[in-house]
N, CA, C and O atoms as a Maestro MAE file, in Angstrom:
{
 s_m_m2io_version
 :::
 2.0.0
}

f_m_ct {
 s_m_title
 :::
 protein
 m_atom[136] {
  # First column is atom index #
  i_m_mmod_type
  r_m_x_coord
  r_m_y_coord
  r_m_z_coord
  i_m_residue_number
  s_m_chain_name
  s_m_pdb_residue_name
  s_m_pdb_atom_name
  i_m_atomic_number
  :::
  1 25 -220.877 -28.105 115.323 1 A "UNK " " N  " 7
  2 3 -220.294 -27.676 116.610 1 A "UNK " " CA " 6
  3 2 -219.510 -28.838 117.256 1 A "UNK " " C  " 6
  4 15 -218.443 -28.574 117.810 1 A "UNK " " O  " 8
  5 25 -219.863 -29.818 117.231 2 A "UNK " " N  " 7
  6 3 -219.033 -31.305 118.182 2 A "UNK " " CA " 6
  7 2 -218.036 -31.243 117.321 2 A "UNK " " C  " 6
  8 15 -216.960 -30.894 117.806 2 A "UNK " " O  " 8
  9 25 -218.067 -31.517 115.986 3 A "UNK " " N  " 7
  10 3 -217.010 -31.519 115.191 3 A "UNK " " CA " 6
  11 2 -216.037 -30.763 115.168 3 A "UNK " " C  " 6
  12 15 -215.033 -31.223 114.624 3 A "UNK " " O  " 8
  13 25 -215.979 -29.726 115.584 4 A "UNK " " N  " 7
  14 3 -214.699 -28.407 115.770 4 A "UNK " " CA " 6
  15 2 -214.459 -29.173 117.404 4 A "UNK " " C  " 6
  16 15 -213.477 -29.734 117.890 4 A "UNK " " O  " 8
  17 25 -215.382 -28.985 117.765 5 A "UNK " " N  " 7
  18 3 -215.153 -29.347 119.228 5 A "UNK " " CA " 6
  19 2 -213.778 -30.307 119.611 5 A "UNK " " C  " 6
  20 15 -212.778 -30.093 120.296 5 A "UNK " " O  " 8
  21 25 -214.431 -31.885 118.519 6 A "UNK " " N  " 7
  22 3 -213.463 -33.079 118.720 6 A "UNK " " CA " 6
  23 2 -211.745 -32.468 117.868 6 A "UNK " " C  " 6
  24 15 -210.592 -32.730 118.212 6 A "UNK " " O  " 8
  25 25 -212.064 -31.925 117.133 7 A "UNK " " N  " 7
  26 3 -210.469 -31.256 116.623 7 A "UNK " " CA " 6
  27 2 -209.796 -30.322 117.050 7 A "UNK " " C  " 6
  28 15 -208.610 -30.139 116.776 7 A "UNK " " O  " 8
  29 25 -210.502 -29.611 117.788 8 A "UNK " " N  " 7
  30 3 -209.728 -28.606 119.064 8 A "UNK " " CA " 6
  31 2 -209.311 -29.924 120.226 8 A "UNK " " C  " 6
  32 15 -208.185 -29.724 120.681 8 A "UNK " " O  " 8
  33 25 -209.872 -31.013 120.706 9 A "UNK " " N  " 7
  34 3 -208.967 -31.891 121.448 9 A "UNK " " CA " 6
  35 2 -207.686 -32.427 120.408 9 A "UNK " " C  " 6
  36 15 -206.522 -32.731 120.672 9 A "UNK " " O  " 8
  37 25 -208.331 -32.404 119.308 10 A "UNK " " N  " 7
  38 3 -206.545 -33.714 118.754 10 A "UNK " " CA " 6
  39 2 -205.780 -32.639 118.164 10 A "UNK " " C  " 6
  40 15 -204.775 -33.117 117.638 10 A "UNK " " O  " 8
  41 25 -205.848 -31.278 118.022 11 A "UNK " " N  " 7
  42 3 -205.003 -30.205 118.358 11 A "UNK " " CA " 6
  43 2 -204.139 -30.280 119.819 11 A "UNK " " C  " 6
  44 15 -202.913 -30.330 119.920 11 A "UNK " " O  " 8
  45 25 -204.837 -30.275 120.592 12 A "UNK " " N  " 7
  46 3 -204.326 -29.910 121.952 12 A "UNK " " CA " 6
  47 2 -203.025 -31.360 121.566 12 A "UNK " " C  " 6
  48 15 -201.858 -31.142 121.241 12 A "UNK " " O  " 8
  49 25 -203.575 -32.584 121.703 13 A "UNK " " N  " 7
  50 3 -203.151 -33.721 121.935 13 A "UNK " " CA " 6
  51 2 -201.960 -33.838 121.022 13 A "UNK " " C  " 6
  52 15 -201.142 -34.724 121.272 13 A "UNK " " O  " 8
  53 25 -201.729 -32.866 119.762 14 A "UNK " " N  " 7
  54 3 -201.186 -33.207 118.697 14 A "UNK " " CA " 6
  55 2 -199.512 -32.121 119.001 14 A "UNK " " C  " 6
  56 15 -198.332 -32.121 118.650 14 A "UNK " " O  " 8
  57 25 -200.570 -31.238 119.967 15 A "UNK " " N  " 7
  58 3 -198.865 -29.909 120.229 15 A "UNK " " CA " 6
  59 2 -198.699 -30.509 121.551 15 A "UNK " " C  " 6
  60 15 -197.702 -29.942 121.999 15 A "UNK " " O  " 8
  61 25 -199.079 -31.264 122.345 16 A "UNK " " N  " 7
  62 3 -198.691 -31.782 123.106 16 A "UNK " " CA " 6
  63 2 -197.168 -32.840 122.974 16 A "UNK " " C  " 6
  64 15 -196.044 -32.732 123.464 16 A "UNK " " O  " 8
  65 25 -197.840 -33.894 122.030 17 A "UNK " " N  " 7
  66 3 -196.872 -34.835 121.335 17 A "UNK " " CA " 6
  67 2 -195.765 -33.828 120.301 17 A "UNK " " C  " 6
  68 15 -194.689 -34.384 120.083 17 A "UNK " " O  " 8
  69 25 -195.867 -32.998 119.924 18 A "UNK " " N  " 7
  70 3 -194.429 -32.619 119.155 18 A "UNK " " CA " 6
  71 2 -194.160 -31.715 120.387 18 A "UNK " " C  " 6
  72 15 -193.363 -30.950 119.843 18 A "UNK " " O  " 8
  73 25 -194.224 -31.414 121.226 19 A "UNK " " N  " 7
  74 3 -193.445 -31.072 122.477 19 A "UNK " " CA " 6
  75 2 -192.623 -31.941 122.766 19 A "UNK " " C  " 6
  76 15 -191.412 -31.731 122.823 19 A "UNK " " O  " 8
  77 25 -193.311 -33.299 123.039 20 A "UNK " " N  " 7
  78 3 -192.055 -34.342 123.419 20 A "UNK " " CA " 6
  79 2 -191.632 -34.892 122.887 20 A "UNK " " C  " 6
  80 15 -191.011 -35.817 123.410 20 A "UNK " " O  " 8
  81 25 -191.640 -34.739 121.335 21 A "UNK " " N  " 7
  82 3 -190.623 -35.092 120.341 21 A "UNK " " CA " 6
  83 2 -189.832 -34.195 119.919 21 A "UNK " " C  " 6
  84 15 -188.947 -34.557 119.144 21 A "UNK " " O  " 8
  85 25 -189.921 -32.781 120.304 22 A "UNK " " N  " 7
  86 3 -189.004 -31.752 120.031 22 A "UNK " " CA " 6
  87 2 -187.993 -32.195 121.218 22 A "UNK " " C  " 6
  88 15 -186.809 -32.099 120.894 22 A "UNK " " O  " 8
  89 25 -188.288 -32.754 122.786 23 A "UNK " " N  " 7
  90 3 -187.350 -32.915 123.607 23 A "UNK " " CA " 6
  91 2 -186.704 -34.450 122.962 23 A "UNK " " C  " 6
  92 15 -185.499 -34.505 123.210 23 A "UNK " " O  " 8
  93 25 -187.095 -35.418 122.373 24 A "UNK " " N  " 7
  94 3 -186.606 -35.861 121.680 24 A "UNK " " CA " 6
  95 2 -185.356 -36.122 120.965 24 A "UNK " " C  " 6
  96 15 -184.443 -36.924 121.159 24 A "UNK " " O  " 8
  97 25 -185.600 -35.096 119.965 25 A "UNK " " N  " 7
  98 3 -185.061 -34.502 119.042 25 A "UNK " " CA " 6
  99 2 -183.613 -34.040 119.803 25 A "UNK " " C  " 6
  100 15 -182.564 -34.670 119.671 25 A "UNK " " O  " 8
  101 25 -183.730 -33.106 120.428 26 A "UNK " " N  " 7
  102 3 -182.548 -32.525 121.587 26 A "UNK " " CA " 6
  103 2 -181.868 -33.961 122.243 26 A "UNK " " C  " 6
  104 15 -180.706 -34.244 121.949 26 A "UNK " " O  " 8
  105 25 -182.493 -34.652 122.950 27 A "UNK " " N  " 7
  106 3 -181.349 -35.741 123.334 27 A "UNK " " CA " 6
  107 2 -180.934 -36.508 122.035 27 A "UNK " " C  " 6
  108 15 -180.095 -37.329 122.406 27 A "UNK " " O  " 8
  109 25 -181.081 -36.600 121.002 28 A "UNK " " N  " 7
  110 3 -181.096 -36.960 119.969 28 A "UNK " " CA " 6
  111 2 -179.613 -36.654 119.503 28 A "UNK " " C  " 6
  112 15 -178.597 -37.327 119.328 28 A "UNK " " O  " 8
  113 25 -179.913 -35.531 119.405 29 A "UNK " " N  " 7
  114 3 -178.745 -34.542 118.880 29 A "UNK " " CA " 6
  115 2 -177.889 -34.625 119.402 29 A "UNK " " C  " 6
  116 15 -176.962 -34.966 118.666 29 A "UNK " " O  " 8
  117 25 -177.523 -34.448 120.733 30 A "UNK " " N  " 7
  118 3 -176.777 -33.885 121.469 30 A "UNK " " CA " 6
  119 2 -176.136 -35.758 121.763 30 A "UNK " " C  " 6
  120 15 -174.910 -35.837 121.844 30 A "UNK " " O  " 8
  121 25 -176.585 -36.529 121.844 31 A "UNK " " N  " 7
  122 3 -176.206 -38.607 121.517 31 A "UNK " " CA " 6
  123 2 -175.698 -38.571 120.486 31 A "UNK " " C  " 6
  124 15 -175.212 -39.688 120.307 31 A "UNK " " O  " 8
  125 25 -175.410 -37.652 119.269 32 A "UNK " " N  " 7
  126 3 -174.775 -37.845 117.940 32 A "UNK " " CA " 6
  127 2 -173.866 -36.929 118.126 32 A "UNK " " C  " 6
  128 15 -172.876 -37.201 117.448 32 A "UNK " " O  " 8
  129 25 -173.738 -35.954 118.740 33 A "UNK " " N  " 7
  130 3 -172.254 -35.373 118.945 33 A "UNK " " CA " 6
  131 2 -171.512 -35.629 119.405 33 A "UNK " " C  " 6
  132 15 -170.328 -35.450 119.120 33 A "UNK " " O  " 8
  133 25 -172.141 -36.321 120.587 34 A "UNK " " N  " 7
  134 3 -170.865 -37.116 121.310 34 A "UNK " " CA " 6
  135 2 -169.825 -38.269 120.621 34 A "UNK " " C  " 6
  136 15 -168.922 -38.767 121.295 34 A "UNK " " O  " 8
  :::
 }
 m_bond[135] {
  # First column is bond index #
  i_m_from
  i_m_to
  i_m_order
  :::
  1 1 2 1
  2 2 3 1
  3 3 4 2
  4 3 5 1
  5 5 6 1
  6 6 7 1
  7 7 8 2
  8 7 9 1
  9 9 10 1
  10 10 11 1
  11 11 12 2
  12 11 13 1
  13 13 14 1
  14 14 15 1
  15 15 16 2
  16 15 17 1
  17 17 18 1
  18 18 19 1
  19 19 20 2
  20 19 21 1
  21 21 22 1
  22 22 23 1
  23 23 24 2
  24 23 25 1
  25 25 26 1
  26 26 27 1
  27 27 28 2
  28 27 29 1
  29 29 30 1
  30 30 31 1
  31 31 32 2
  32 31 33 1
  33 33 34 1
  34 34 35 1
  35 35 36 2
  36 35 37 1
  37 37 38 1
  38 38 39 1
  39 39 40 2
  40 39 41 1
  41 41 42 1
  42 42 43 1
  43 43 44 2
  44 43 45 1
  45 45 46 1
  46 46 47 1
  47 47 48 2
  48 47 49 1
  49 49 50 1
  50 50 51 1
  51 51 52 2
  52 51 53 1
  53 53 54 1
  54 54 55 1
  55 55 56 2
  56 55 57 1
  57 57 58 1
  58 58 59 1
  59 59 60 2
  60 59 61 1
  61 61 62 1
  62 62 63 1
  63 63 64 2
  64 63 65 1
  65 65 66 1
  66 66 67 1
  67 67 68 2
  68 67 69 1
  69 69 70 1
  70 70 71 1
  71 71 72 2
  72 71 73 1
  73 73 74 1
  74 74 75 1
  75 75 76 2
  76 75 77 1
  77 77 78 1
  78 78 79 1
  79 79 80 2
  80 79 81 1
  81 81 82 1
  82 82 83 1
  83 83 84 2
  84 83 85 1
  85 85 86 1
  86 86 87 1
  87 87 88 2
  88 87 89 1
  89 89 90 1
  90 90 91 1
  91 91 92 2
  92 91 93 1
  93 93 94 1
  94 94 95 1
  95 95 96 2
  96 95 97 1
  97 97 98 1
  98 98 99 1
  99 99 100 2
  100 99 101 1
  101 101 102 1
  102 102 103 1
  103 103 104 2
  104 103 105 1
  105 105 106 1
  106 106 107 1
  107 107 108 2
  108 107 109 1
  109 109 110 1
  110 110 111 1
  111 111 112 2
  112 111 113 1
  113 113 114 1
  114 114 115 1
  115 115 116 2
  116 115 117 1
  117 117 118 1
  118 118 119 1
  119 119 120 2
  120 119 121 1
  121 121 122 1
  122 122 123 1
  123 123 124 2
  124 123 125 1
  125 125 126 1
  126 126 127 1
  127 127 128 2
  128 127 129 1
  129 129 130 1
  130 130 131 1
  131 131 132 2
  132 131 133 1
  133 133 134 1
  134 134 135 1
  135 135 136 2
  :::
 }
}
């Protein structure tokens, strides 16, 4: 049970962080078109 427990947090923590590397990604892009 703790064990699912602690990987449902570094889930959360993990779609958290490719959220703000997907916004990232977008200024990223959009700095190479110019």
């Amino acid at each position: 049970m703790a064990k699912s427990h602690e990987t449902k947090k570094d889930e959360k923590k993990k779609s958290q962080k490719t959220l703000k590397e997907k916004r990232v990604e977008k200024k990223a892009k959009k700095d190479s078109k110019k």
